[in-house]
PyMOL commands that place a pseudoatom at each C-alpha (Angstrom):
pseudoatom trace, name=CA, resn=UNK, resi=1, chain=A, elem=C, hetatm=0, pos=[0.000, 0.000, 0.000]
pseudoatom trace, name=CA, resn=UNK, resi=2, chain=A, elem=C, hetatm=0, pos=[1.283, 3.766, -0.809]
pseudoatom trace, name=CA, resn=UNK, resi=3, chain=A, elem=C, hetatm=0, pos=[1.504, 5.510, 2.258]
pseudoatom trace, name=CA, resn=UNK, resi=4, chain=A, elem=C, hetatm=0, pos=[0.022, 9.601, 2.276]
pseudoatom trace, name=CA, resn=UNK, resi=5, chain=A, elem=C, hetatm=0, pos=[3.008, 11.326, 3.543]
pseudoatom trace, name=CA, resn=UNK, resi=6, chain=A, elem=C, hetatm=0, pos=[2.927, 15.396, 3.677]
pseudoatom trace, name=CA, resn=UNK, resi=7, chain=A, elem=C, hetatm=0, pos=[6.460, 17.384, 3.048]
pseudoatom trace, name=CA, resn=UNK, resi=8, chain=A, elem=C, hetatm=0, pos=[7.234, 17.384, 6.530]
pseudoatom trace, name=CA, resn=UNK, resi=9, chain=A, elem=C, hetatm=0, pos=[6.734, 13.583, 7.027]
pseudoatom trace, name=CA, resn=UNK, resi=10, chain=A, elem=C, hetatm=0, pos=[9.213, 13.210, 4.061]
pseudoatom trace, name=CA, resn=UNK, resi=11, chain=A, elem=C, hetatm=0, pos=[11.786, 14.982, 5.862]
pseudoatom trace, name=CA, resn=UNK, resi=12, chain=A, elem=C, hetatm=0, pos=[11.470, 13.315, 9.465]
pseudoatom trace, name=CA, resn=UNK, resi=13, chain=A, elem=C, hetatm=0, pos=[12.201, 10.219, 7.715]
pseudoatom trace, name=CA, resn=UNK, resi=14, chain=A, elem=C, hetatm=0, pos=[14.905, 11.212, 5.655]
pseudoatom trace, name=CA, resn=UNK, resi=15, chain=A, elem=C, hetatm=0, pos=[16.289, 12.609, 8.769]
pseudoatom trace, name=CA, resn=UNK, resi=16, chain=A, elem=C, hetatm=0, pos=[15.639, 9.022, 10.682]
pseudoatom trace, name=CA, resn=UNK, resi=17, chain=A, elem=C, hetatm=0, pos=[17.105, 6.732, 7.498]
pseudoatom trace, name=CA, resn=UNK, resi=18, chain=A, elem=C, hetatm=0, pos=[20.130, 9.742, 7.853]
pseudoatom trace, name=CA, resn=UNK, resi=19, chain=A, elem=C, hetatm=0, pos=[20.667, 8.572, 11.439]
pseudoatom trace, name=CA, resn=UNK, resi=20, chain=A, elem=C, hetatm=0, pos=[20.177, 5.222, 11.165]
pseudoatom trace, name=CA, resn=UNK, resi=21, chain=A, elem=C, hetatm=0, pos=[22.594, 4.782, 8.852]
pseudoatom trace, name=CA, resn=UNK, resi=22, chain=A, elem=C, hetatm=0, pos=[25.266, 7.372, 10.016]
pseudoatom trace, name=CA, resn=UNK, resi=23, chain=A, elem=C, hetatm=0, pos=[25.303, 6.817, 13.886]
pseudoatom trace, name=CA, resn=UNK, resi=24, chain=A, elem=C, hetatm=0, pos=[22.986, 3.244, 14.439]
pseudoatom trace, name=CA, resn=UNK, resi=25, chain=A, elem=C, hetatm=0, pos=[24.806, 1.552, 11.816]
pseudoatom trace, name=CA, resn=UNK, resi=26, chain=A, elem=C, hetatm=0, pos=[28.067, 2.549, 12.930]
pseudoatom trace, name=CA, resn=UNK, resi=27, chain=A, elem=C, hetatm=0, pos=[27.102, 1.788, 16.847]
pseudoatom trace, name=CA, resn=UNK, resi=28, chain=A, elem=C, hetatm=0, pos=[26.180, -2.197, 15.799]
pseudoatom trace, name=CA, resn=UNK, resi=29, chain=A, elem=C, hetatm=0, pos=[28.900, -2.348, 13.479]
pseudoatom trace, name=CA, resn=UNK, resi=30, chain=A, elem=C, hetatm=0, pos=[30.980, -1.671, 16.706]
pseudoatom trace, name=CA, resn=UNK, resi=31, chain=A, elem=C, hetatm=0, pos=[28.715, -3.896, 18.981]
pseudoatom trace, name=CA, resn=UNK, resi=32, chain=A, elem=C, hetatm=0, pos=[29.054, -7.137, 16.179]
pseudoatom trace, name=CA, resn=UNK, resi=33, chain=A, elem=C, hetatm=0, pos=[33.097, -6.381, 15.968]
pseudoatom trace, name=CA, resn=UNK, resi=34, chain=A, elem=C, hetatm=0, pos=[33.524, -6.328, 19.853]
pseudoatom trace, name=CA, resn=UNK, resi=35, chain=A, elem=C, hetatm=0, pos=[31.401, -9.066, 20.479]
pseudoatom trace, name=CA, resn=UNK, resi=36, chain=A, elem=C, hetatm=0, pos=[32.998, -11.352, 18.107]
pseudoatom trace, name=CA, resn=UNK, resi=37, chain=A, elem=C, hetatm=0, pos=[35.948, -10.989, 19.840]
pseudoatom trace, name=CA, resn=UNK, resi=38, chain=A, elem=C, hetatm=0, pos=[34.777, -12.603, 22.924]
pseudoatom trace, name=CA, resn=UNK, resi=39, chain=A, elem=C, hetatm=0, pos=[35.725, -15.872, 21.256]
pseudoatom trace, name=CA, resn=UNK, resi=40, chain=A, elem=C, hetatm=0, pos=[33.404, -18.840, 20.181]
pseudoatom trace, name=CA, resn=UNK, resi=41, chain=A, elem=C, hetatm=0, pos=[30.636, -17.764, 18.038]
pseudoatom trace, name=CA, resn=UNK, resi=42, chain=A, elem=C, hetatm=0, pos=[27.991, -20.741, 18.656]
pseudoatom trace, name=CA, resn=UNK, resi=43, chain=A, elem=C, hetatm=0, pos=[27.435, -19.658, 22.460]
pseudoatom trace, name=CA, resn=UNK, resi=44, chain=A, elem=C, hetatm=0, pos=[28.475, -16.155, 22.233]
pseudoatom trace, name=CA, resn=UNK, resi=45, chain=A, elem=C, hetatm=0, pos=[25.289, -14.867, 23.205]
pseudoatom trace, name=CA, resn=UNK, resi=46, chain=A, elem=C, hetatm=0, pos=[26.559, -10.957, 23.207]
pseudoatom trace, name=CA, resn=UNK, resi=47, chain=A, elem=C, hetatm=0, pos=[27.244, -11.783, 19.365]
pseudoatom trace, name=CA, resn=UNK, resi=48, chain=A, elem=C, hetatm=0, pos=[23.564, -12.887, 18.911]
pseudoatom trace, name=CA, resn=UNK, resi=49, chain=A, elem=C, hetatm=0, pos=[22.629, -10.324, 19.874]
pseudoatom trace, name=CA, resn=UNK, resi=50, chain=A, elem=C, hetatm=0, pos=[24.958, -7.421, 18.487]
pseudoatom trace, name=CA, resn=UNK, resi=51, chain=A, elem=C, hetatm=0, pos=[24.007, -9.215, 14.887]
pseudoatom trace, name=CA, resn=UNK, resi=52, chain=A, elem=C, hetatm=0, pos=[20.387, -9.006, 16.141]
pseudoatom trace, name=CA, resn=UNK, resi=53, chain=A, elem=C, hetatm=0, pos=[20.381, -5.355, 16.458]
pseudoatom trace, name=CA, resn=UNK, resi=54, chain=A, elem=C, hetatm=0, pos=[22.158, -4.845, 13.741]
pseudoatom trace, name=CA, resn=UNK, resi=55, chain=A, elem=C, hetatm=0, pos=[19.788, -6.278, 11.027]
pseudoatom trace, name=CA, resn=UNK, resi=56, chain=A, elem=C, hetatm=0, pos=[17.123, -4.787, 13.277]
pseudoatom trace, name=CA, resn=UNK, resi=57, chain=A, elem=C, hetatm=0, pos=[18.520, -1.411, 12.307]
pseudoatom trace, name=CA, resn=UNK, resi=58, chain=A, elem=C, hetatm=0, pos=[19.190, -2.798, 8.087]
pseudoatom trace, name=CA, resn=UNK, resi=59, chain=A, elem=C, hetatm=0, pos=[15.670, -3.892, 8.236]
pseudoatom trace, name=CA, resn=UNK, resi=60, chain=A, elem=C, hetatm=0, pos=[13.868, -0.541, 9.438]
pseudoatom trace, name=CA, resn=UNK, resi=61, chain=A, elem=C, hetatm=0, pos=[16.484, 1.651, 7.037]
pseudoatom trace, name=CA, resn=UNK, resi=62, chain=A, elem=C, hetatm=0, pos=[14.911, -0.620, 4.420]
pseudoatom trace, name=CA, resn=UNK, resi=63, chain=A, elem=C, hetatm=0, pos=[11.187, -0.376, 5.417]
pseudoatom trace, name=CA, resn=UNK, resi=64, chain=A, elem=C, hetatm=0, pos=[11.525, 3.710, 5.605]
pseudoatom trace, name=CA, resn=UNK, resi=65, chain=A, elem=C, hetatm=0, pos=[13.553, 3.785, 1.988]
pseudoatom trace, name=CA, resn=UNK, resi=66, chain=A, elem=C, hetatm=0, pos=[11.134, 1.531, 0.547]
pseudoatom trace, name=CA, resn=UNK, resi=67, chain=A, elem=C, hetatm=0, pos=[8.140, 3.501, 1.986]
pseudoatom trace, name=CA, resn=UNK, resi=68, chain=A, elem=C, hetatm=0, pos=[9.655, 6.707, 0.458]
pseudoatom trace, name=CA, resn=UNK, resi=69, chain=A, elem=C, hetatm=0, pos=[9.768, 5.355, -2.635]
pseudoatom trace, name=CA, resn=UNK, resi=70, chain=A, elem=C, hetatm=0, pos=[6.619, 4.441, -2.782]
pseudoatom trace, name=CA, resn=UNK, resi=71, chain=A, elem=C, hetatm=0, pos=[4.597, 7.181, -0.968]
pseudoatom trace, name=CA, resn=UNK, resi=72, chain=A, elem=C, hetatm=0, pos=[1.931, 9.865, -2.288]
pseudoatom trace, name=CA, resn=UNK, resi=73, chain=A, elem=C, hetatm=0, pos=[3.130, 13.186, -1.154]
pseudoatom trace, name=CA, resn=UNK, resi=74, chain=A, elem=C, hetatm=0, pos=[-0.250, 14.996, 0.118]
pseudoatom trace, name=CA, resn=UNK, resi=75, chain=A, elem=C, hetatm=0, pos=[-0.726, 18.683, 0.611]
pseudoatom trace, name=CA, resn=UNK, resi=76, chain=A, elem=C, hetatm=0, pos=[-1.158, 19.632, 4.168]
pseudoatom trace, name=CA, resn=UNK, resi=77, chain=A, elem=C, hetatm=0, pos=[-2.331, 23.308, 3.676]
pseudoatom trace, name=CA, resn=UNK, resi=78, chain=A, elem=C, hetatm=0, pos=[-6.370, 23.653, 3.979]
pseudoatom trace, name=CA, resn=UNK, resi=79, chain=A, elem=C, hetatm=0, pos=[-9.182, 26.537, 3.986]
pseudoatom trace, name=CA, resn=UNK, resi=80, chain=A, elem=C, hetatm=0, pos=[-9.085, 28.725, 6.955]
pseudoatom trace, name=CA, resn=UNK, resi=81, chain=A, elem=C, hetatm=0, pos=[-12.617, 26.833, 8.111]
pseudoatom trace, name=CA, resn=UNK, resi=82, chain=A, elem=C, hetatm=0, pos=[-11.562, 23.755, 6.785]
pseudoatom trace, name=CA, resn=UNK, resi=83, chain=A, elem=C, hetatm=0, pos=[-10.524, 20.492, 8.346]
pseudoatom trace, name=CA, resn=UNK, resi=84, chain=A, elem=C, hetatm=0, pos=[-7.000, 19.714, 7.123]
pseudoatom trace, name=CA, resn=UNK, resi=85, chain=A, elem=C, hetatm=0, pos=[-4.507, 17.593, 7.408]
pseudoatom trace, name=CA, resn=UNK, resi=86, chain=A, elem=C, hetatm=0, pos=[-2.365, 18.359, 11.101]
pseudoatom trace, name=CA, resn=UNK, resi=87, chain=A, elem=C, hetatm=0, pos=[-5.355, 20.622, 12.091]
pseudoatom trace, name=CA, resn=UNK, resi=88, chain=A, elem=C, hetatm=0, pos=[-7.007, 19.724, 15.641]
pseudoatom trace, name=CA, resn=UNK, resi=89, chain=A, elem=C, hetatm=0, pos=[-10.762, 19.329, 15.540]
pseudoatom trace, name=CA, resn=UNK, resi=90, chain=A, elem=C, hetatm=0, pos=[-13.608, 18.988, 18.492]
pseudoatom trace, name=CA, resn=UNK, resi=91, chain=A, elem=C, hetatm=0, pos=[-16.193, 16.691, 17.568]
pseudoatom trace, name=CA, resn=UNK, resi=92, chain=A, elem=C, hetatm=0, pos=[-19.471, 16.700, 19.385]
pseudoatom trace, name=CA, resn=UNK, resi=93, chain=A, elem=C, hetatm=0, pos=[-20.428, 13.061, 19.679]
pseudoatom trace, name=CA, resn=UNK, resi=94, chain=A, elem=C, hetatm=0, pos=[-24.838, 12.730, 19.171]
pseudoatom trace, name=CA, resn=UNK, resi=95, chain=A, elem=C, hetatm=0, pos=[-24.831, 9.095, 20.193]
pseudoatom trace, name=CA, resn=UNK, resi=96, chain=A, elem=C, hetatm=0, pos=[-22.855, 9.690, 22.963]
pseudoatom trace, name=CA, resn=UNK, resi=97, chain=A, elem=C, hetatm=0, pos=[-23.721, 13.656, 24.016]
pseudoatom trace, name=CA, resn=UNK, resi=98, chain=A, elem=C, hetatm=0, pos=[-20.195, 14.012, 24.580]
pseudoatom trace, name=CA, resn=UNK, resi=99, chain=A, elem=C, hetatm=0, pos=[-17.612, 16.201, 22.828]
pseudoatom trace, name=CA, resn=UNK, resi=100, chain=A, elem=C, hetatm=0, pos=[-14.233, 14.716, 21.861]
pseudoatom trace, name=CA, resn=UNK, resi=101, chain=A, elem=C, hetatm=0, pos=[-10.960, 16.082, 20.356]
pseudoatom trace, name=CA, resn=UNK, resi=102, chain=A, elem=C, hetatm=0, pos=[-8.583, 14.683, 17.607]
pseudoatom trace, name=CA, resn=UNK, resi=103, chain=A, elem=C, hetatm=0, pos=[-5.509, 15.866, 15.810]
pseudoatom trace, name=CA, resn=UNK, resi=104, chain=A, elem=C, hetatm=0, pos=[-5.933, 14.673, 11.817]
pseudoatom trace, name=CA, resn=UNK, resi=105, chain=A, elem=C, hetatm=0, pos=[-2.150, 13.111, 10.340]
pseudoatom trace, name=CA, resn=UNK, resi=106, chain=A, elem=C, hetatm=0, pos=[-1.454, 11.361, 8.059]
pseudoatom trace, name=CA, resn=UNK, resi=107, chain=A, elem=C, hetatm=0, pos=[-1.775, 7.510, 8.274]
pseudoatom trace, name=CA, resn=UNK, resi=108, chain=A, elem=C, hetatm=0, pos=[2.173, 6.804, 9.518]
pseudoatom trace, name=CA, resn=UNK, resi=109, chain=A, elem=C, hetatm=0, pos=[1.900, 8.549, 12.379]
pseudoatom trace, name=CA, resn=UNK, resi=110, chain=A, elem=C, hetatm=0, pos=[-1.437, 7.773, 13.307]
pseudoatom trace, name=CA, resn=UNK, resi=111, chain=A, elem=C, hetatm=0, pos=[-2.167, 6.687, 16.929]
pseudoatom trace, name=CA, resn=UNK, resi=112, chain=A, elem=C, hetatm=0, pos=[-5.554, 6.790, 18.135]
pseudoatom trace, name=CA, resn=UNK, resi=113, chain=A, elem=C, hetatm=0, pos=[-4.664, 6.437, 22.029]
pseudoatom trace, name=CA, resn=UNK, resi=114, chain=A, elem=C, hetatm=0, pos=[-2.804, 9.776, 21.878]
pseudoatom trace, name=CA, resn=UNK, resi=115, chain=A, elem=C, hetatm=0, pos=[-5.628, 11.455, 19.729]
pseudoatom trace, name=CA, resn=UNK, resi=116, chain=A, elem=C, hetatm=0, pos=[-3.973, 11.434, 16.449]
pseudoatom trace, name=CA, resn=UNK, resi=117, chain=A, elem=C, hetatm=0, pos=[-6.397, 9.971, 14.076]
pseudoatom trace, name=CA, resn=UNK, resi=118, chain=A, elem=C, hetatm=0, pos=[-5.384, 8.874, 10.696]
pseudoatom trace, name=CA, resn=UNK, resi=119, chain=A, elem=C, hetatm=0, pos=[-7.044, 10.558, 7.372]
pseudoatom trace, name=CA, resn=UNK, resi=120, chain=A, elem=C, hetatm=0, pos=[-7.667, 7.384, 6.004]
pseudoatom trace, name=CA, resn=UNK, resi=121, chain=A, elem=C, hetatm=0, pos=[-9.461, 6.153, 9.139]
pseudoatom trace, name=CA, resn=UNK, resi=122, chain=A, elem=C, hetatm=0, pos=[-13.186, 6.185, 8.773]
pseudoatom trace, name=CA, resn=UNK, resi=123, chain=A, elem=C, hetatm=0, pos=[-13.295, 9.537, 11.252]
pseudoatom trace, name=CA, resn=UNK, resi=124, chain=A, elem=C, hetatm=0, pos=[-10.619, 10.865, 9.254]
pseudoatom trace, name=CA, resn=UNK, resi=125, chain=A, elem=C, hetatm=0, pos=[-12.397, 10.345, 6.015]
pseudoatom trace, name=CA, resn=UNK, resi=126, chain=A, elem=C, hetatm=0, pos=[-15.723, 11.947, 7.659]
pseudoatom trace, name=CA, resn=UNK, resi=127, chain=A, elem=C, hetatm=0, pos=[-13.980, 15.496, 8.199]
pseudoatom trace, name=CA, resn=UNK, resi=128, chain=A, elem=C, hetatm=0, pos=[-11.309, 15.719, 6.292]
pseudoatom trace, name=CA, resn=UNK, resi=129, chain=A, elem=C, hetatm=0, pos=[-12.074, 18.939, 4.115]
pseudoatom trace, name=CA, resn=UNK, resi=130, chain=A, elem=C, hetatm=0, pos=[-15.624, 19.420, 5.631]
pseudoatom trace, name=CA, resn=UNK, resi=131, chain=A, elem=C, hetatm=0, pos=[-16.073, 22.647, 7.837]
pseudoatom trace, name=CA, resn=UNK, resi=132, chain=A, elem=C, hetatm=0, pos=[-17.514, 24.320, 11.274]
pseudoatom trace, name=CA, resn=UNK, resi=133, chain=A, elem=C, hetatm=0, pos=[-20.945, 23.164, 12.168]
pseudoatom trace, name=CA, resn=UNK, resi=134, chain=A, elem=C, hetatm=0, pos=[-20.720, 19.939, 9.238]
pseudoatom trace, name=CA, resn=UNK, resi=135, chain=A, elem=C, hetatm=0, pos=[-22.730, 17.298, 10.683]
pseudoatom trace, name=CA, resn=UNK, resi=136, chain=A, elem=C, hetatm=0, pos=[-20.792, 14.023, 9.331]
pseudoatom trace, name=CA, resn=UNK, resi=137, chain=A, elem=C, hetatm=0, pos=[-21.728, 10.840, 9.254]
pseudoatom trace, name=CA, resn=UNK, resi=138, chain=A, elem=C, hetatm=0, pos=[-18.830, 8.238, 10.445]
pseudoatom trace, name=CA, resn=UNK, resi=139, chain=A, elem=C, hetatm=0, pos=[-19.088, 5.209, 8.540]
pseudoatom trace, name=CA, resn=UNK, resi=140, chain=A, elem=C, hetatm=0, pos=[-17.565, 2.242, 10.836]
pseudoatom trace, name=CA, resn=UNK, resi=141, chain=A, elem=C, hetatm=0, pos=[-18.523, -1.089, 8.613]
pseudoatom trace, name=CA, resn=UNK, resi=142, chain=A, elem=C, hetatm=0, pos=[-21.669, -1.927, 6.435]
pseudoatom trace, name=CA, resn=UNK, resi=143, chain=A, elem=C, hetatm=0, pos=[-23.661, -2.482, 9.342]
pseudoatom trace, name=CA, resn=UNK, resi=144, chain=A, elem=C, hetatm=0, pos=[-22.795, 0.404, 11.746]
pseudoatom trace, name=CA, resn=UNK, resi=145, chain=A, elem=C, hetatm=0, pos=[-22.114, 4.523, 11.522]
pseudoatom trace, name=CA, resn=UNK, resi=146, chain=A, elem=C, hetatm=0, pos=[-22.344, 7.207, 13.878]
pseudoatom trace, name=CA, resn=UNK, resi=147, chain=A, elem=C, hetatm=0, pos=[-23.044, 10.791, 13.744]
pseudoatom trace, name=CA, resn=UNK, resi=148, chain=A, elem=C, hetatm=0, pos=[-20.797, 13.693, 15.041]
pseudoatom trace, name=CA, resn=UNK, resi=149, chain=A, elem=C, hetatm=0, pos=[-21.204, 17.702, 14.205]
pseudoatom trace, name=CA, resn=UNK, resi=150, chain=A, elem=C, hetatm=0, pos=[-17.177, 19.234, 13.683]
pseudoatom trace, name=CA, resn=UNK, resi=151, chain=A, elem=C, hetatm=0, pos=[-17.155, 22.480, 16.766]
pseudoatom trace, name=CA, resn=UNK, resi=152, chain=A, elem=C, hetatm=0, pos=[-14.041, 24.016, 16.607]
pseudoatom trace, name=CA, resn=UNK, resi=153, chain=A, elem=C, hetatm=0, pos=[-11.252, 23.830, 14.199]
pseudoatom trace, name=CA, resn=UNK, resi=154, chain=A, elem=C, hetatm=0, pos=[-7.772, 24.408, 15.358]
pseudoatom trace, name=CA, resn=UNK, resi=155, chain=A, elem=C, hetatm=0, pos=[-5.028, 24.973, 12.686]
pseudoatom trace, name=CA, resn=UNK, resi=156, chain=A, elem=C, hetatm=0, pos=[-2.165, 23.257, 14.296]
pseudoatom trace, name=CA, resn=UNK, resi=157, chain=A, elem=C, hetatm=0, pos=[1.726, 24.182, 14.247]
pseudoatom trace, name=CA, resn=UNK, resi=158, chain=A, elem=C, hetatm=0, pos=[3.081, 20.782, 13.017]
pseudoatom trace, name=CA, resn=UNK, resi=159, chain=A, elem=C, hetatm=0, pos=[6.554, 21.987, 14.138]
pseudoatom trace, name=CA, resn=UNK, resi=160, chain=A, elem=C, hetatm=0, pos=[5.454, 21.908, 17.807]
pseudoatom trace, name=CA, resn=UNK, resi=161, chain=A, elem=C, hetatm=0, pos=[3.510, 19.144, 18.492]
pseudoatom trace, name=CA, resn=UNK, resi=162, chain=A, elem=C, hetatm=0, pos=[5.721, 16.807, 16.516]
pseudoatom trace, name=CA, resn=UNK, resi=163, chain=A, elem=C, hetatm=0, pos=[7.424, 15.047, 19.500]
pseudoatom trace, name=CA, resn=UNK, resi=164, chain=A, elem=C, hetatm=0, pos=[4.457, 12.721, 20.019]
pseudoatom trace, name=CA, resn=UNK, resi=165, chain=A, elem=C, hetatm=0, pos=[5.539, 9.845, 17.583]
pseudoatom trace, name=CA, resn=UNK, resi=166, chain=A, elem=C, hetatm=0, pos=[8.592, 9.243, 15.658]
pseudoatom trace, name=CA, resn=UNK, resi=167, chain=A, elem=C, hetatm=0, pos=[8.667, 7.001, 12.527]
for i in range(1, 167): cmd.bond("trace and resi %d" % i, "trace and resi %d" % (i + 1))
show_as sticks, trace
zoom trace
């Protein structure tokens, strides 16, 4: 699957795969070298796991490369009363008669327990591009959907609030 990445997702990566592979790589490189030195390989368990680590680390420079490749690079700028991608919005809840919050990214840094819902999660879908006052109707399955009205849209600073997931 092509991942949506915006500019700024594209460079937090880059920046990761950049330190992976300049300080990580160099670190297990170091780990493997010393460990091997320790003598007998078949119950070196130090070397196990130095080798471990280190294709840990080849694996997820691999994964983010490959990911790159492949992604859709997405616009993050919206309409001033506009839900947008990295924009906070307050949903008020019918079913429930509760009001809730979440932060729309895009789908790779997603993570619904901290309130960052994806845009290609059925929420996300609901109010992405809709505006203040939009009742939207949240499609869970065939079978089952829910209604919520958007309250308050907050453009949000993606510089600040960036330390709440890395890749």
């Amino acid at each position: 699957m092509r991942e949506k990445l915006t500019k700024s997702d594209v460079e937090k990566i880059e920046a990761e795969i950049e330190h992976r592979k300049l300080v990580v790589r160099k670190e297990a490189i170091a780990a493997v070298k010393e460990a091997r030195a320790h003598g007998d390989l078949s119950e070196n368990f130090e070397y196990h796991a130095a080798k471990k680590d280190k294709n840990s680390n080849e694996s997820r420079i691999r994964y983010l490369e490959k990911m790159l490749k492949n992604a859709i690079i997405v616009d993050e700028s919206s309409k001033e009363d506009e839900v947008g991608i990295n924009n906070t919005v307050e949903l008020y809840m019918e079913d429930d008669d509760e009001t809730e919050t979440y932060r729309l990214v895009t789908s790779v840094r997603g993570s619904s327990l901290n309130g960052l819902i994806s845009i290609d999660s059925p929420l996300g879908k609901a109010v992405l591009g809709r505006k203040l006052n939009d009742r939207v109707y949240i499609k869970v399955n065939d079978s089952y959907g829910y209604y919520a009205i958007i309250k308050k849209i907050i453009k949000t600073n993606d510089e600040k609030e960036d330390q709440i997931r890395r890749f």
